[in-house]
C-alpha positions in Angstrom: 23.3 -4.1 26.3 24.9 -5.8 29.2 24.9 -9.6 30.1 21.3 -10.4 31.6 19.6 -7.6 30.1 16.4 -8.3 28.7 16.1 -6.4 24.8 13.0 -4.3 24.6 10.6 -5.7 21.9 10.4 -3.6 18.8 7.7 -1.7 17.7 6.9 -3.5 14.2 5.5 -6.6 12.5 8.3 -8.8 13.9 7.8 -7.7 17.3 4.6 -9.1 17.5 5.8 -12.1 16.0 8.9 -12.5 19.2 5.8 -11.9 21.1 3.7 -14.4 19.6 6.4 -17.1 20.1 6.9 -16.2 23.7 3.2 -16.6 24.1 3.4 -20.3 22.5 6.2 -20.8 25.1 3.9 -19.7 28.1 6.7 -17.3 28.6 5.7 -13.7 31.2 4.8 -10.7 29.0 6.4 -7.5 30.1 3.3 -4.6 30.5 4.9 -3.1 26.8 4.6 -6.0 25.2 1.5 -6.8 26.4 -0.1 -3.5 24.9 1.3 -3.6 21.8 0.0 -6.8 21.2 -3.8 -6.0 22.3 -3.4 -2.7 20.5 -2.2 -5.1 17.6 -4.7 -7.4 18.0 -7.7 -4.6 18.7 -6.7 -2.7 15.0 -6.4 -6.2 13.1 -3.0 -6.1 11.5 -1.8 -6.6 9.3 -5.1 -8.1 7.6 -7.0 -7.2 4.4 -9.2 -4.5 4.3 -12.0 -4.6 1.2 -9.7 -4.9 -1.8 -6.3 -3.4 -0.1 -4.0 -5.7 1.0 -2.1 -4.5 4.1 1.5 -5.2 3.7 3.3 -8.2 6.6 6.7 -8.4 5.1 9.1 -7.1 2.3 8.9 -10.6 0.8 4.9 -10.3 0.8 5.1 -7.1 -1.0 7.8 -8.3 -3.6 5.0 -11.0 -4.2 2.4 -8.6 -4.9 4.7 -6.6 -7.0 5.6 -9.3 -8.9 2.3 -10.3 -10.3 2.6 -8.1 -13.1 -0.5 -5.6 -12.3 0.5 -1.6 -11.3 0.7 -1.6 -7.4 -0.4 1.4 -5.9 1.3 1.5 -2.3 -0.6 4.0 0.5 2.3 4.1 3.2 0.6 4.9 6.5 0.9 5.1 10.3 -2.3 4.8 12.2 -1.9 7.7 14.7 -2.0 10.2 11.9 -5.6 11.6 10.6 -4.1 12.4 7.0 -3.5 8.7 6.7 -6.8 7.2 8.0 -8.3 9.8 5.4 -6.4 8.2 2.8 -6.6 4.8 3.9 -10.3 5.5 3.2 -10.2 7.3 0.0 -8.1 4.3 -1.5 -10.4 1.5 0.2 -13.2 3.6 -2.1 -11.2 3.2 -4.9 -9.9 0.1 -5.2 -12.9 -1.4 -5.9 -13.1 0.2 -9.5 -10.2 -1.1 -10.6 -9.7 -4.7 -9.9 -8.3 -6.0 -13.1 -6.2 -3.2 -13.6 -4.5 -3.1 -10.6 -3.6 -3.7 -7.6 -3.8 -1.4 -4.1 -1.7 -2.0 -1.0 -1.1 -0.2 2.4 2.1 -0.7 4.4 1.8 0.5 8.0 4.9 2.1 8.9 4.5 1.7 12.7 4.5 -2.3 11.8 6.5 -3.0 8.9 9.1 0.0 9.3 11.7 -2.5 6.8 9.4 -1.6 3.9 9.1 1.6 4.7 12.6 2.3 4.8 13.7 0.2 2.1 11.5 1.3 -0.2 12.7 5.5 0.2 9.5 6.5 1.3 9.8 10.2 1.3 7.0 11.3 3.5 3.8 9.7 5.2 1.3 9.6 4.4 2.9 9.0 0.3 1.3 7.1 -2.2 3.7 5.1 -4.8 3.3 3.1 -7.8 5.7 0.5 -8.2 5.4 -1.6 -11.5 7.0 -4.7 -13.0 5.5 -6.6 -16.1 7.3 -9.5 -16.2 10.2 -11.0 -13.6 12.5 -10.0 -16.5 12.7 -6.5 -15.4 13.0 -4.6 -12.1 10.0 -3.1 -10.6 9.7 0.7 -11.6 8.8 3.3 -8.9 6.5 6.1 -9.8 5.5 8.9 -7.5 2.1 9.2 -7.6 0.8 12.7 -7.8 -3.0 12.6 -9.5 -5.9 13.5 -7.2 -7.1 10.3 -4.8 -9.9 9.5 -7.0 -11.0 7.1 -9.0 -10.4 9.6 -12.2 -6.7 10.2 -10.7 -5.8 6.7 -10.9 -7.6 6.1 -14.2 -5.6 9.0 -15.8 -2.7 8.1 -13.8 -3.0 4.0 -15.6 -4.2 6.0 -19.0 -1.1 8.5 -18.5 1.5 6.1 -18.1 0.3 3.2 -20.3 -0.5 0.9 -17.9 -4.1 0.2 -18.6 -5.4 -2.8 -20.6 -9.2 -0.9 -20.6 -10.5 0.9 -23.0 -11.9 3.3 -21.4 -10.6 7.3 -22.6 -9.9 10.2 -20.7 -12.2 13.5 -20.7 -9.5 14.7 -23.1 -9.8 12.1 -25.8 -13.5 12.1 -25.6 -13.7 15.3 -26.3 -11.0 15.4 -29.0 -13.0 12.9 -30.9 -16.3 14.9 -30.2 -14.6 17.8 -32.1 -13.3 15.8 -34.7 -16.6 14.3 -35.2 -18.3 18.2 -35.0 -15.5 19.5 -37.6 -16.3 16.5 -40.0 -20.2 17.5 -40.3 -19.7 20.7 -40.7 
């Protein structure tokens, strides 16, 4: 970039912020900038949606990590139909499980850092990234159940992660069969 050269704002999370501060300074928007913060502003990010949190910043989602619940991260763009079908699957879902854990979506298109430095393989991808205690680092699991609310109770059940008492179709039936076997 040469001397005088005005930078062209970034597509992400921060961008909008240098363009929020340019606002607060009364400072000309160029016609780019100006989009991308209306298009910001008209799709409401980064803001909660039901009981998923959408992701502003790696330090927001080390804090959410770090409250010692099974995260379960939904890493989306918006201009992708796959991920607005997930992004509705897991706002169905979350509500079913809010003791046991925790759901989150990271837009890639505004918070590419998280993206990136958390591998994400493809998008949309669902993780699971778990730390009980500040002790440990925060384990990454790929999540590969069905985007149900029975895939992310076996999922908890699978990995031990649940505190519920609830029991898998497999266990039920187990003791059902024990339960036969003993009458007989």
């Amino acid at each position: 970039m040469q001397k005088g050269e005005q930078k062209d704002f970034a597509w992400s999370y921060s961008g909008i912020l240098d363009i929020k501060r340019k606002l607060e300074r009364k400072e000309e928007l160029t016609w780019k900038e100006y989009l991308f913060y209306k298009y910001h502003a008209i799709t409401s990010h980064p803001k909660p949606r039901g009981n998923v949190t959408v992701i502003e910043s790696e330090s927001h989602f080390d804090e959410i990590v770090d409250q010692g619940k099974p995260v379960f991260v939904l890493f989306v763009t918006p201009y992708k139909y796959t991920c607005e079908h997930f992004k509705k699957k897991i706002r169905e879902i979350a509500p079913h499980f809010p003791n046991d854990a925790n759901f989150v979506e990271v837009d890639c298109s505004i918070t590419p850092s998280v993206c990136y430095s958390k591998s994400t393989a493809s998008i949309p991808s669902m993780d699971v990234y778990y730390r009980p205690n500040l002790k440990v680092k925060a384990k990454k699991f790929r999540f590969s159940y069905s985007y149900t609310s029975y895939g992310v109770s076996s999922f908890l059940r699978d990995y031990n992660l649940t505190t519920s008492n609830d029991y898998s179709i497999y266990e039920l039936m187990k003791k059902k069969l024990d339960h036969l076997s003993k009458e007989e």
